[in-house]
PDB file with SEQRES, HELIX, SHEET and CRYST1 records, atoms N, CA, C and O in Angstrom:
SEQRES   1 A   83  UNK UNK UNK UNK UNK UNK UNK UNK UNK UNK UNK UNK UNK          
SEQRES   2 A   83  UNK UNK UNK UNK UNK UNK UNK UNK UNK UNK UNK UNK UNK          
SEQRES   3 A   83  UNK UNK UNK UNK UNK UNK UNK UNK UNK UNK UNK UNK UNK          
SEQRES   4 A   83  UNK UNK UNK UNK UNK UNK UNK UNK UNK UNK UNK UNK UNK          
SEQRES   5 A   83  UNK UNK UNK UNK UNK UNK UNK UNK UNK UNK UNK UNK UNK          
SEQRES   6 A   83  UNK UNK UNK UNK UNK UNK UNK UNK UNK UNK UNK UNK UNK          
SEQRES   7 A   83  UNK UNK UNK UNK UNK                                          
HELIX    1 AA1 UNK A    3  UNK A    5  5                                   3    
HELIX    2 AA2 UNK A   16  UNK A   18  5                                   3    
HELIX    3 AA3 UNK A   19  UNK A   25  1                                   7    
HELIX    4 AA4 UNK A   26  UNK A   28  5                                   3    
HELIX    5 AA5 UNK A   48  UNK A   50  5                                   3    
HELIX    6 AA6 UNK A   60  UNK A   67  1                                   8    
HELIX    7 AA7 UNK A   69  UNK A   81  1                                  13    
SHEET    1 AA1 2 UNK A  36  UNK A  37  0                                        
SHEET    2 AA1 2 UNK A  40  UNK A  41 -1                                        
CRYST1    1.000    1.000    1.000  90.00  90.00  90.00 P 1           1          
ATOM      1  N   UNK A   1       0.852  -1.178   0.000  1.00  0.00           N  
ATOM      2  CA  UNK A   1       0.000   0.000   0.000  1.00  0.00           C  
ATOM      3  C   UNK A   1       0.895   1.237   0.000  1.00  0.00           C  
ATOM      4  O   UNK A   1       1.707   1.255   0.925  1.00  0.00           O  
ATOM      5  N   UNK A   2       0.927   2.471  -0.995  1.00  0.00           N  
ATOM      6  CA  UNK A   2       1.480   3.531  -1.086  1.00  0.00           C  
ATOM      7  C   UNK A   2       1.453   4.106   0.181  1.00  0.00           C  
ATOM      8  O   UNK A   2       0.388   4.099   0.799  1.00  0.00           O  
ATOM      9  N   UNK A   3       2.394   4.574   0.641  1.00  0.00           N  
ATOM     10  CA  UNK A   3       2.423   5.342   2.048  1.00  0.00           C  
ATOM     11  C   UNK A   3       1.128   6.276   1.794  1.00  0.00           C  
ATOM     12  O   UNK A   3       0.270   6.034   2.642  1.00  0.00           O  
ATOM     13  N   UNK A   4       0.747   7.252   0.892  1.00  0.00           N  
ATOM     14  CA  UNK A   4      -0.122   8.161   0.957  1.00  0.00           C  
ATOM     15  C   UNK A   4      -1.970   7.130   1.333  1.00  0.00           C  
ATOM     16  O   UNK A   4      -3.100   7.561   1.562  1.00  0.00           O  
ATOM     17  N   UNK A   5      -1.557   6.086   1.250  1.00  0.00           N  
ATOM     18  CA  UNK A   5      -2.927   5.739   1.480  1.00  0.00           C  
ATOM     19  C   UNK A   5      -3.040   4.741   2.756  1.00  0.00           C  
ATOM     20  O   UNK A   5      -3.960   3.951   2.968  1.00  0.00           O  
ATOM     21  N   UNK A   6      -1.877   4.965   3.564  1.00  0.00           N  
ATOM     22  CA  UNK A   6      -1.575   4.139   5.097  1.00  0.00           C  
ATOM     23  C   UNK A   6      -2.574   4.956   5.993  1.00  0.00           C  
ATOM     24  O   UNK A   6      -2.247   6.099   6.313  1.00  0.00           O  
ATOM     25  N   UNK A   7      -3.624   4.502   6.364  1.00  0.00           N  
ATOM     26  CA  UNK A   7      -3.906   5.925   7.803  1.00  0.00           C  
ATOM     27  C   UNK A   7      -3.568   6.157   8.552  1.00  0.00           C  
ATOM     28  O   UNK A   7      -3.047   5.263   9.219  1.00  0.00           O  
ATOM     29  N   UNK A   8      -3.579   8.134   9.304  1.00  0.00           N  
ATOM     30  CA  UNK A   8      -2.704   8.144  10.363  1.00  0.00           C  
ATOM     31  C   UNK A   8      -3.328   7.622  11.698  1.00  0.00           C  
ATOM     32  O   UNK A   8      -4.392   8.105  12.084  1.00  0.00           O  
ATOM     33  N   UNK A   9      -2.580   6.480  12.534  1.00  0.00           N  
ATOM     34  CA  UNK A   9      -3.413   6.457  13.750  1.00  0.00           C  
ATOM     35  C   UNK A   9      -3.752   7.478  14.478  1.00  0.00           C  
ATOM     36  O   UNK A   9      -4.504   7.171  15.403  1.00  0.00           O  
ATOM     37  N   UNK A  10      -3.534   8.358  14.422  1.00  0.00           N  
ATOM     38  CA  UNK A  10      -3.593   9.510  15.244  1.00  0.00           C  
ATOM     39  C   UNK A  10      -4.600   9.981  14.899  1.00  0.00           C  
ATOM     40  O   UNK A  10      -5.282  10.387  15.840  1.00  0.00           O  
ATOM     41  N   UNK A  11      -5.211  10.178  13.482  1.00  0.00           N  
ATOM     42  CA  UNK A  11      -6.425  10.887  13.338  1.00  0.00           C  
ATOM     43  C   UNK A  11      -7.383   9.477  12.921  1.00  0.00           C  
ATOM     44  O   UNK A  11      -7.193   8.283  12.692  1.00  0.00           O  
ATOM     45  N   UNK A  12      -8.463  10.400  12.983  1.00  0.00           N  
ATOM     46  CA  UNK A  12     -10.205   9.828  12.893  1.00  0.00           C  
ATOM     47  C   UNK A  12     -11.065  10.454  12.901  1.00  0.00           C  
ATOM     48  O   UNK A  12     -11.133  11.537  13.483  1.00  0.00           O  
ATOM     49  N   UNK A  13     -11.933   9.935  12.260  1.00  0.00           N  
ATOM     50  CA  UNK A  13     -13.555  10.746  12.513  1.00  0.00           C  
ATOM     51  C   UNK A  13     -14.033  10.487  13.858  1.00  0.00           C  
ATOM     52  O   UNK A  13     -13.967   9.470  14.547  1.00  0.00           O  
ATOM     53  N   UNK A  14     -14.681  11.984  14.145  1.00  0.00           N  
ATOM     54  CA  UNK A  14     -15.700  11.627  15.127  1.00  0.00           C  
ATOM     55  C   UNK A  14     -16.919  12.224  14.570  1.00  0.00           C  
ATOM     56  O   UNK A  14     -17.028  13.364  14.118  1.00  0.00           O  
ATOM     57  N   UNK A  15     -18.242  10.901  14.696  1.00  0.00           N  
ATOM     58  CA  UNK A  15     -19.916  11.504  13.936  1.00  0.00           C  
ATOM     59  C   UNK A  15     -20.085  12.618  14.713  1.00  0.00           C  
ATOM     60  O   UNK A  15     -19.662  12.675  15.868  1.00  0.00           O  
ATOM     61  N   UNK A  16     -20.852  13.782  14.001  1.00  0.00           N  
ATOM     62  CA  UNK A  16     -21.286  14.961  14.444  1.00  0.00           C  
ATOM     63  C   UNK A  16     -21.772  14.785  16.039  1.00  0.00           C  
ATOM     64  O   UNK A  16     -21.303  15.303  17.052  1.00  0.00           O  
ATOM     65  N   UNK A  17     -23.183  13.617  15.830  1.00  0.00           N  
ATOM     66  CA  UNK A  17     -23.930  13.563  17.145  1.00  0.00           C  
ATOM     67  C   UNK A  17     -23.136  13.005  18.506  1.00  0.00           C  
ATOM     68  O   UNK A  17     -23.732  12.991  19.583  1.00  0.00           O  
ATOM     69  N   UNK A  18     -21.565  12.485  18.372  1.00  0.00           N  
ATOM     70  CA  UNK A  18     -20.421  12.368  19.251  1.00  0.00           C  
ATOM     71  C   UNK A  18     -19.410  13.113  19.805  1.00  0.00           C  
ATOM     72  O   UNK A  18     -18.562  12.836  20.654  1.00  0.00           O  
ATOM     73  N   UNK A  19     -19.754  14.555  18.897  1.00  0.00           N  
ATOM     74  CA  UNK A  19     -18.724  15.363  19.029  1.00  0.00           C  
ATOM     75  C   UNK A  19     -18.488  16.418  20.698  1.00  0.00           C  
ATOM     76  O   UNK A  19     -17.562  16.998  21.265  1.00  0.00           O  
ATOM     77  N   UNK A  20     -19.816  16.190  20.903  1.00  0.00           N  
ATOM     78  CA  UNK A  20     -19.698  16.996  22.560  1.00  0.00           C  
ATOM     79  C   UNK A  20     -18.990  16.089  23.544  1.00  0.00           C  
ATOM     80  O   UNK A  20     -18.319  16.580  24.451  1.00  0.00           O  
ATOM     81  N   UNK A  21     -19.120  14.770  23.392  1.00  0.00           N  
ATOM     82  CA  UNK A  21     -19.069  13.645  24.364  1.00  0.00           C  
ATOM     83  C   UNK A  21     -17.526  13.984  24.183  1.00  0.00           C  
ATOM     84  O   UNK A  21     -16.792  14.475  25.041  1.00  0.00           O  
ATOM     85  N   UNK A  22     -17.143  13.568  22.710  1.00  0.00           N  
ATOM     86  CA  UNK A  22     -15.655  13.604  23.165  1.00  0.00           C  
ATOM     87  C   UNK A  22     -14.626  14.935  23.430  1.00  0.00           C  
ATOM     88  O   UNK A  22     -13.466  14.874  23.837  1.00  0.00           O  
ATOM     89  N   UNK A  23     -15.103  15.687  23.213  1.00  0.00           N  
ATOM     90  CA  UNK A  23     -14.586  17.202  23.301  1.00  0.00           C  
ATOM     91  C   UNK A  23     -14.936  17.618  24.829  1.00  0.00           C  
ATOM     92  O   UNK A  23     -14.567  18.733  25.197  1.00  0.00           O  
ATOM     93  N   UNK A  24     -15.587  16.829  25.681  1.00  0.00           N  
ATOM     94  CA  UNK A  24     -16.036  16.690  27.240  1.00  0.00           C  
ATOM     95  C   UNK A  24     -15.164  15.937  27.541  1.00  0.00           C  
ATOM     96  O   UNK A  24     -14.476  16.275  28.504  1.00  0.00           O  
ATOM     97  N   UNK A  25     -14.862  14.704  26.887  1.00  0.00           N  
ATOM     98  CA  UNK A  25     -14.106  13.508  27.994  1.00  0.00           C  
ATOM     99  C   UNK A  25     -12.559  14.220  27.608  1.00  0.00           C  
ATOM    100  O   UNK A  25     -11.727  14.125  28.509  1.00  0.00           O  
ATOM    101  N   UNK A  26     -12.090  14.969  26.250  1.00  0.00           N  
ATOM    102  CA  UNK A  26     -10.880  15.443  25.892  1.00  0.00           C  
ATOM    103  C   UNK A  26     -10.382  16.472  27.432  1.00  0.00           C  
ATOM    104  O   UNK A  26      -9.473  16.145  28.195  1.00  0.00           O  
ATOM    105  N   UNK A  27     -11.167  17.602  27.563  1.00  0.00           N  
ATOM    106  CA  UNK A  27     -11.301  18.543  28.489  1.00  0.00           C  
ATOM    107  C   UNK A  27     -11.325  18.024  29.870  1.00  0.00           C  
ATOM    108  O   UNK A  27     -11.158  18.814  30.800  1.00  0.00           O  
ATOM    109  N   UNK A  28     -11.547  16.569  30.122  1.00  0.00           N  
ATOM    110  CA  UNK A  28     -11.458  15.864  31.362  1.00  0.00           C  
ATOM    111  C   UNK A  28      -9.782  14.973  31.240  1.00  0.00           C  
ATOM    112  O   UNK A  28      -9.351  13.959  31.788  1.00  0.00           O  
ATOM    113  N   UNK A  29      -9.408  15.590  30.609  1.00  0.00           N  
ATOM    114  CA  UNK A  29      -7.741  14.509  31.157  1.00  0.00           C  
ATOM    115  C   UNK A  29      -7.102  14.696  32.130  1.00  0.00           C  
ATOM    116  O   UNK A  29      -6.198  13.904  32.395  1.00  0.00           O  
ATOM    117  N   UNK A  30      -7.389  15.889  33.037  1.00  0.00           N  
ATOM    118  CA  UNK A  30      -6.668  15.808  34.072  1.00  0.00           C  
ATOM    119  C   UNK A  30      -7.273  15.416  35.397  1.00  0.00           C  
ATOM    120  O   UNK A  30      -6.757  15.136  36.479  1.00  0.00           O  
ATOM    121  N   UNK A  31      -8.441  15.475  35.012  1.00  0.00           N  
ATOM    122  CA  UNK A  31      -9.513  14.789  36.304  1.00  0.00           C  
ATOM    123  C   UNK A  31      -9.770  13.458  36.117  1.00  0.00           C  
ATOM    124  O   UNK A  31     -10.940  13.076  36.125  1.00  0.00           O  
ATOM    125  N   UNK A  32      -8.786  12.619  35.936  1.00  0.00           N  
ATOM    126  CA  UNK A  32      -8.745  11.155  36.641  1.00  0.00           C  
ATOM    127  C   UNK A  32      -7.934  10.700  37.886  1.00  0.00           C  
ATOM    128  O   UNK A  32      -6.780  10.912  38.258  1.00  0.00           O  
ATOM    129  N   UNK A  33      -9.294   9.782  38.539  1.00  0.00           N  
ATOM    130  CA  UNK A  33      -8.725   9.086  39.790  1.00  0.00           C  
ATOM    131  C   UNK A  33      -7.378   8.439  40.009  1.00  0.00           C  
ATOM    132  O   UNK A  33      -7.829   7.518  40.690  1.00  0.00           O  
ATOM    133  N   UNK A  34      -6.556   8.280  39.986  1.00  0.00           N  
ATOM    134  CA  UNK A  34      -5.186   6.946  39.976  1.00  0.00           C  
ATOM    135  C   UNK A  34      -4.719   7.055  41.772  1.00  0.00           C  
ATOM    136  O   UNK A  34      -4.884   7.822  42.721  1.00  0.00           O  
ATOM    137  N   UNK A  35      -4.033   5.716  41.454  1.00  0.00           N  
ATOM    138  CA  UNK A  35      -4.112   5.260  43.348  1.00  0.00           C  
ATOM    139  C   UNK A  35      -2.280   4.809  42.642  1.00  0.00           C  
ATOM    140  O   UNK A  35      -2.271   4.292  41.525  1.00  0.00           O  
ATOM    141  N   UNK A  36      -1.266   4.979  43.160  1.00  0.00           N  
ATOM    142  CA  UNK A  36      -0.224   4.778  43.117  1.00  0.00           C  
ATOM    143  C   UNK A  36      -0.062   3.347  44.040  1.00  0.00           C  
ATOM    144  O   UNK A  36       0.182   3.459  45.242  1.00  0.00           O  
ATOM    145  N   UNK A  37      -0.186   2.223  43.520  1.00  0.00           N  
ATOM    146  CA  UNK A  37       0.066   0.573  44.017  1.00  0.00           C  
ATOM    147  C   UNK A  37       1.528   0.215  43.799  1.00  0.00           C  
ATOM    148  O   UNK A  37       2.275   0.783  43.002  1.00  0.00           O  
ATOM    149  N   UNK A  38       1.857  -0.833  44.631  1.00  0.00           N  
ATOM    150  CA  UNK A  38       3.208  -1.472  44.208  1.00  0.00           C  
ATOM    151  C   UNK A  38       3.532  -2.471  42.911  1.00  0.00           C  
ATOM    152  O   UNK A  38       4.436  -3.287  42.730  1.00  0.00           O  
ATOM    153  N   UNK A  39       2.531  -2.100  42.181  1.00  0.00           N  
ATOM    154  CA  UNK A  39       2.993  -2.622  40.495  1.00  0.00           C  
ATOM    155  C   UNK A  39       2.758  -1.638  39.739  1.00  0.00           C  
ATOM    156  O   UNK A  39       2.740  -1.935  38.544  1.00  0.00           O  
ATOM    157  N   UNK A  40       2.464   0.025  40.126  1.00  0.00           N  
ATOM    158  CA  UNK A  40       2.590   0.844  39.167  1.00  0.00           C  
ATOM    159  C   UNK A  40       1.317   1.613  39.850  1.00  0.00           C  
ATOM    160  O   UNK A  40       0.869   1.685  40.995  1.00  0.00           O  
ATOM    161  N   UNK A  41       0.865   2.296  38.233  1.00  0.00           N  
ATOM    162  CA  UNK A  41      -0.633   3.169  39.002  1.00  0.00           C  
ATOM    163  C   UNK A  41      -1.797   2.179  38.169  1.00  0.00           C  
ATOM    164  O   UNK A  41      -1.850   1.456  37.174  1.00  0.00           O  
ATOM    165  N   UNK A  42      -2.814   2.742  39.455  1.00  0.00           N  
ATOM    166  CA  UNK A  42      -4.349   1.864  38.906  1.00  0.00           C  
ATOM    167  C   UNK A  42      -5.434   3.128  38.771  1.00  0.00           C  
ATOM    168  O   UNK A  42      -5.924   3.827  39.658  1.00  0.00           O  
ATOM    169  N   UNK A  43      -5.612   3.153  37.399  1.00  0.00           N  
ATOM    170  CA  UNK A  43      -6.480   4.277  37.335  1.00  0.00           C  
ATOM    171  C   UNK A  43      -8.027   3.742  37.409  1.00  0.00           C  
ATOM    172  O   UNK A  43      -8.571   2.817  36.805  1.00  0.00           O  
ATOM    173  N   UNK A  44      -8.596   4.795  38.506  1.00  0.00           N  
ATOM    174  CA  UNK A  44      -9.904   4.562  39.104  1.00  0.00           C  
ATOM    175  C   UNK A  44     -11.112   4.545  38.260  1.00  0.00           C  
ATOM    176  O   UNK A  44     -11.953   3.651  38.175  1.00  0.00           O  
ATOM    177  N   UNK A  45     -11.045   6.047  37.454  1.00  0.00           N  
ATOM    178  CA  UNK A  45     -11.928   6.675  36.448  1.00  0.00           C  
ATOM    179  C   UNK A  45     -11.953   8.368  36.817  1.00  0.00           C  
ATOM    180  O   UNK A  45     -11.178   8.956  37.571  1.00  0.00           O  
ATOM    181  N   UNK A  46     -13.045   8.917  36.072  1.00  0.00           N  
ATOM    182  CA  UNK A  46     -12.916  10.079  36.353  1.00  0.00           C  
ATOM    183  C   UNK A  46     -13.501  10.621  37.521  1.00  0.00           C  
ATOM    184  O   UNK A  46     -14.170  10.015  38.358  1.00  0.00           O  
ATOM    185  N   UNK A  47     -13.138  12.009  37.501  1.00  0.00           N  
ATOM    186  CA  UNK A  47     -13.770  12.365  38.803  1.00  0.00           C  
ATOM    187  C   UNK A  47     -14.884  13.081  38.614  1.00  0.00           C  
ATOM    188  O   UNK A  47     -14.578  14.119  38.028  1.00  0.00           O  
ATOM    189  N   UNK A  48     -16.271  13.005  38.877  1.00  0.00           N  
ATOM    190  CA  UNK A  48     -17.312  13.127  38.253  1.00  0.00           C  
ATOM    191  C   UNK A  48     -17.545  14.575  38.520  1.00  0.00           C  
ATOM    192  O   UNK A  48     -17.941  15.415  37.712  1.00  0.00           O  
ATOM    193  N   UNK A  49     -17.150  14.786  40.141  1.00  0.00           N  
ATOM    194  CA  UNK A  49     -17.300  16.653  40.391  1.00  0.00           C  
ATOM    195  C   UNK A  49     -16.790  17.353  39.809  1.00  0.00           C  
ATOM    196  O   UNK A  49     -17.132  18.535  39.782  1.00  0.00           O  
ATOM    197  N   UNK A  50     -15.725  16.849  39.089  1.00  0.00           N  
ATOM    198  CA  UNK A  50     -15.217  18.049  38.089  1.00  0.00           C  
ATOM    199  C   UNK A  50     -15.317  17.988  37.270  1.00  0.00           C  
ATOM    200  O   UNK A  50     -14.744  18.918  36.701  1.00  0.00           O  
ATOM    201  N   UNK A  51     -16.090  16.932  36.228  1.00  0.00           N  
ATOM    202  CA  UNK A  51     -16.729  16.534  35.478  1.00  0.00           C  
ATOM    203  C   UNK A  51     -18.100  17.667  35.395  1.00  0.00           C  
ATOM    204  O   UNK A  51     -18.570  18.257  34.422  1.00  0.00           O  
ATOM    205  N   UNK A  52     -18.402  17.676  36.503  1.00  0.00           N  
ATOM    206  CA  UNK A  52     -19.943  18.031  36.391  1.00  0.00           C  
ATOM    207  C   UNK A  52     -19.960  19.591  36.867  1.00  0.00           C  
ATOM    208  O   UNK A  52     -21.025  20.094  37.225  1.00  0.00           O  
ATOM    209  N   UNK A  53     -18.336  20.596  36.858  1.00  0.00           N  
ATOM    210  CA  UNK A  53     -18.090  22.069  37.190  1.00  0.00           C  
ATOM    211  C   UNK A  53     -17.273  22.028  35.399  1.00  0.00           C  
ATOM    212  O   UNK A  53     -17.149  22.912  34.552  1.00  0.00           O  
ATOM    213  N   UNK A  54     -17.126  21.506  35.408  1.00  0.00           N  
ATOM    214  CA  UNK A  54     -16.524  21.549  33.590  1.00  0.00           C  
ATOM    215  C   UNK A  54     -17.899  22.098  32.908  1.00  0.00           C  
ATOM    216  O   UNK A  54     -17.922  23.277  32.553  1.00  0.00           O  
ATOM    217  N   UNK A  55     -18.867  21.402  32.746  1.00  0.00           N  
ATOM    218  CA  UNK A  55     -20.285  21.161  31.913  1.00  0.00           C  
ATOM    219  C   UNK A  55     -21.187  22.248  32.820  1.00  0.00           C  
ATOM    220  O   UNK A  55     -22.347  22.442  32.457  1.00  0.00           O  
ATOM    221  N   UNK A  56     -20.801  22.779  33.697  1.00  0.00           N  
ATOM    222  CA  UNK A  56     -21.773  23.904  34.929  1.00  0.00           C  
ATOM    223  C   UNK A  56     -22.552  24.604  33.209  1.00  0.00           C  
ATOM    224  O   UNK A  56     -22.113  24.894  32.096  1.00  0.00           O  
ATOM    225  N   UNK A  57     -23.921  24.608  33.918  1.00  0.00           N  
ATOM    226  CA  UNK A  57     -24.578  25.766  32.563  1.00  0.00           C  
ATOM    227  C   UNK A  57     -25.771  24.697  32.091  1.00  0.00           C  
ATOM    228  O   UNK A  57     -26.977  24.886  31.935  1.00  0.00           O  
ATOM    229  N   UNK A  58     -24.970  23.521  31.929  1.00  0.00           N  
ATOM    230  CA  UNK A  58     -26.081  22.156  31.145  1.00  0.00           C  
ATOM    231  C   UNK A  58     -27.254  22.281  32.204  1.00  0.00           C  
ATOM    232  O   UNK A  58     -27.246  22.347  33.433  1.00  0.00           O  
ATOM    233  N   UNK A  59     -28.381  22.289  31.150  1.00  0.00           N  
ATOM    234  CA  UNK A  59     -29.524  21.281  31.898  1.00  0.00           C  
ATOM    235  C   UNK A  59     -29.354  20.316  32.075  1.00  0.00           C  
ATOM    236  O   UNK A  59     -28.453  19.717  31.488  1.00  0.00           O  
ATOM    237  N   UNK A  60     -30.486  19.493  33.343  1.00  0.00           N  
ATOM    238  CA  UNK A  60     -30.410  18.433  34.121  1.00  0.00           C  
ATOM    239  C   UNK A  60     -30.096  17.092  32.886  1.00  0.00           C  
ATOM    240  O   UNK A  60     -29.372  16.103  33.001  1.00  0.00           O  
ATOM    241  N   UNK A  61     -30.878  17.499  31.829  1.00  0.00           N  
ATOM    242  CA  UNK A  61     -31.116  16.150  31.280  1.00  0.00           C  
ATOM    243  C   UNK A  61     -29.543  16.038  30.357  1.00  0.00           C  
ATOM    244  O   UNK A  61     -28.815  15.047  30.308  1.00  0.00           O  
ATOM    245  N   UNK A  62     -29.303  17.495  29.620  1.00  0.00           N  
ATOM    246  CA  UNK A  62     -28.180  17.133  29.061  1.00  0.00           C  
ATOM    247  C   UNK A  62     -26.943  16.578  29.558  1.00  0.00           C  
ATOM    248  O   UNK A  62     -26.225  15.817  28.908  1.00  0.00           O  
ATOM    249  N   UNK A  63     -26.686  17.039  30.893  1.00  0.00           N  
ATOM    250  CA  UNK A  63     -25.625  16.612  31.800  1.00  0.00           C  
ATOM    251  C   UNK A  63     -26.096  15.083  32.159  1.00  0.00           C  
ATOM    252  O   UNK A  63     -25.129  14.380  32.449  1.00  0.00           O  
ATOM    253  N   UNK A  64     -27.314  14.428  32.204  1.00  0.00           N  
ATOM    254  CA  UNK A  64     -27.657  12.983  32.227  1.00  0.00           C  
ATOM    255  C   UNK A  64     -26.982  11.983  31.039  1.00  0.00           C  
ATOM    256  O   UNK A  64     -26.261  10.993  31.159  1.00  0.00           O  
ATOM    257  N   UNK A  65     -27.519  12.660  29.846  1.00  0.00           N  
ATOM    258  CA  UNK A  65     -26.475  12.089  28.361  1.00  0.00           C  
ATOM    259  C   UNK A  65     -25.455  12.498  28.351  1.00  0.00           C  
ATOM    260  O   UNK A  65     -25.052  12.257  27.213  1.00  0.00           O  
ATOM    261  N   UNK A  66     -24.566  13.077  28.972  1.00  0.00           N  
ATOM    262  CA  UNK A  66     -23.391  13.519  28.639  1.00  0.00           C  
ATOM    263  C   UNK A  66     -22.612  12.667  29.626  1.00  0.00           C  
ATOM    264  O   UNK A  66     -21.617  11.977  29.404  1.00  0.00           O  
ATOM    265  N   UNK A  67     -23.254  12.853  30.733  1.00  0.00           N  
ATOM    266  CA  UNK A  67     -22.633  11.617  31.436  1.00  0.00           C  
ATOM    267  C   UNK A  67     -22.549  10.189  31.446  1.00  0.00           C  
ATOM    268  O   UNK A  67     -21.705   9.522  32.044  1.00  0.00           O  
ATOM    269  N   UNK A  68     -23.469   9.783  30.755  1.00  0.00           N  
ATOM    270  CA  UNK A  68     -23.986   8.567  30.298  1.00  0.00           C  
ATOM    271  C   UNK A  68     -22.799   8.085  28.802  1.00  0.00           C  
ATOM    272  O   UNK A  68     -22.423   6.993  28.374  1.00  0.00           O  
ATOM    273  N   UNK A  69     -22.574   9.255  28.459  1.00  0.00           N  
ATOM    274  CA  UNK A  69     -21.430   9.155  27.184  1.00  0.00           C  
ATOM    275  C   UNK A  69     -20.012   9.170  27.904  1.00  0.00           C  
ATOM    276  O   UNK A  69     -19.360   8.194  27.535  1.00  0.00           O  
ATOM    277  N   UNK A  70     -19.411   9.868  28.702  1.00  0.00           N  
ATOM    278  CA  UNK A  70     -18.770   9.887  29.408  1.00  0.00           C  
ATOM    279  C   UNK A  70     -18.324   8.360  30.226  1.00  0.00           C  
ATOM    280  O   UNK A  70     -17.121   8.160  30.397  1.00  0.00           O  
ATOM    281  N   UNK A  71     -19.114   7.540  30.606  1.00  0.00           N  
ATOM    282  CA  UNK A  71     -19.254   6.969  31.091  1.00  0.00           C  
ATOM    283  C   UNK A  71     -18.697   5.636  30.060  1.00  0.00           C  
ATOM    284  O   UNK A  71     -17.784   4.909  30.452  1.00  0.00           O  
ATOM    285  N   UNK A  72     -19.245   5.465  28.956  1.00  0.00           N  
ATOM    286  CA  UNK A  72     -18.958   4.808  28.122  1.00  0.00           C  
ATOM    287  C   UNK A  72     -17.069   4.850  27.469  1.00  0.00           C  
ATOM    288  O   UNK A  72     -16.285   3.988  27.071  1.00  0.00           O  
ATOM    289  N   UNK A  73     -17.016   6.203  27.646  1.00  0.00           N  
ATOM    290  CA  UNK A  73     -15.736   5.878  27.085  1.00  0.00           C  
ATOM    291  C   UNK A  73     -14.780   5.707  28.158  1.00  0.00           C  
ATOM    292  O   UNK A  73     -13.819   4.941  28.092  1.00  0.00           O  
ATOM    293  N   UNK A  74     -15.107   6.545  29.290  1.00  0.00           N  
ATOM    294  CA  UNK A  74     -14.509   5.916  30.374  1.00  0.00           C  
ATOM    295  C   UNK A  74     -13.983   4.765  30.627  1.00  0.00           C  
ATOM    296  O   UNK A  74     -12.814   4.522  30.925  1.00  0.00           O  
ATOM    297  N   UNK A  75     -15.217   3.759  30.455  1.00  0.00           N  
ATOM    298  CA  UNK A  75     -14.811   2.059  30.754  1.00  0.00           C  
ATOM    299  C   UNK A  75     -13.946   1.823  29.906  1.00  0.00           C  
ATOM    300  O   UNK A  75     -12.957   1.114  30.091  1.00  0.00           O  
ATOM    301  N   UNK A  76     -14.366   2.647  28.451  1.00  0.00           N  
ATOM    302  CA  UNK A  76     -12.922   1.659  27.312  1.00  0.00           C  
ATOM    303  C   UNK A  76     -11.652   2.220  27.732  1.00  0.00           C  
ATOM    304  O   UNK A  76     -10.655   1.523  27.545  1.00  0.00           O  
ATOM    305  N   UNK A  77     -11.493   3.585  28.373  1.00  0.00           N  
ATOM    306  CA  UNK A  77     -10.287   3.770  28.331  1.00  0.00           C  
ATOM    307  C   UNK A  77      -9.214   3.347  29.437  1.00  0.00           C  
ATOM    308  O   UNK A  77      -7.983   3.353  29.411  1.00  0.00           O  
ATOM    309  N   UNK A  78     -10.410   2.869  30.708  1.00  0.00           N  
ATOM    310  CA  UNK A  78      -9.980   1.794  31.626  1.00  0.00           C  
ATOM    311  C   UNK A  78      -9.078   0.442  31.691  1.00  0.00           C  
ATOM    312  O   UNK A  78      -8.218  -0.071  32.407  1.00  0.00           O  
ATOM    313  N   UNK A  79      -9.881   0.158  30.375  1.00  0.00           N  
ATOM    314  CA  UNK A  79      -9.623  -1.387  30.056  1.00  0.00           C  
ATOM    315  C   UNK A  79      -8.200  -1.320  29.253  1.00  0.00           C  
ATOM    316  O   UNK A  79      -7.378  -2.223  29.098  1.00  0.00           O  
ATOM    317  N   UNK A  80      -8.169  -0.076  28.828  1.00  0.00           N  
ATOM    318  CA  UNK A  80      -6.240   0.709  28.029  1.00  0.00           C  
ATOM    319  C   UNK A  80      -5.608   0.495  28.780  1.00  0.00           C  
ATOM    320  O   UNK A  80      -4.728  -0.349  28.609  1.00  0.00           O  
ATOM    321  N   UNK A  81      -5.792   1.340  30.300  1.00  0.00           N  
ATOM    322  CA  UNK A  81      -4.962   1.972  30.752  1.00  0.00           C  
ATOM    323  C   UNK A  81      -4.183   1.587  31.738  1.00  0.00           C  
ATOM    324  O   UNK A  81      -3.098   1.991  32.155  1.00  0.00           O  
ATOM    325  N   UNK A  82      -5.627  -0.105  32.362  1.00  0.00           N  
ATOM    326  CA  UNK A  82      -4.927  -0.653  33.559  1.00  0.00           C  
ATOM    327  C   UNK A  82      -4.925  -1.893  32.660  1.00  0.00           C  
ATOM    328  O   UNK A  82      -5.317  -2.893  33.260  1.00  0.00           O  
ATOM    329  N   UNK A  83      -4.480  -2.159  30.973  1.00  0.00           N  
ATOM    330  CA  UNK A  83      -4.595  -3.483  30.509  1.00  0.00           C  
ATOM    331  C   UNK A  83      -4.157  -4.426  31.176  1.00  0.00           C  
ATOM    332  O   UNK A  83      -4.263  -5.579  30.759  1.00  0.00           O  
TER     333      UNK A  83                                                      
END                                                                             
């Protein structure tokens, strides 16, 4: 395959109707839990209070789906991070 047609891992689409979720969980990288153990760190997940002063402004329900999306990528990035 011509290098010009290799994709970059680095980029990707994200669908329109995904684009808040991840531009929320992007803006949350520094608000994760980790516990420093004697085989390294174990990351907890995020921390939802600052999760939920990030998004301050949302109505009840949008901050319900947003967290609910949040939540989702959370677990996958769990399953990365403490593989």
């Amino acid at each position: 395959m011509p290098d010009a047609q290799i994709p970059d891992p680095e980029t990707f689409d994200v669908p329109r109707e995904n684009w808040r979720a991840v531009t929320a969980f992007l803006a949350l990288e520094t608000q994760w839990r980790v516990v420093a153990g004697p085989v390294g760190l174990i990351w907890c997940g995020l921390d939802y209070a600052a999760a939920a002063a990030a998004v301050r402004g949302r109505n009840r329900r949008a901050w319900q789906r947003l967290l609910g999306e949040l939540k989702v990528m959370e677990s996958a990035a769990l399953e990365v991070l403490n593989g």
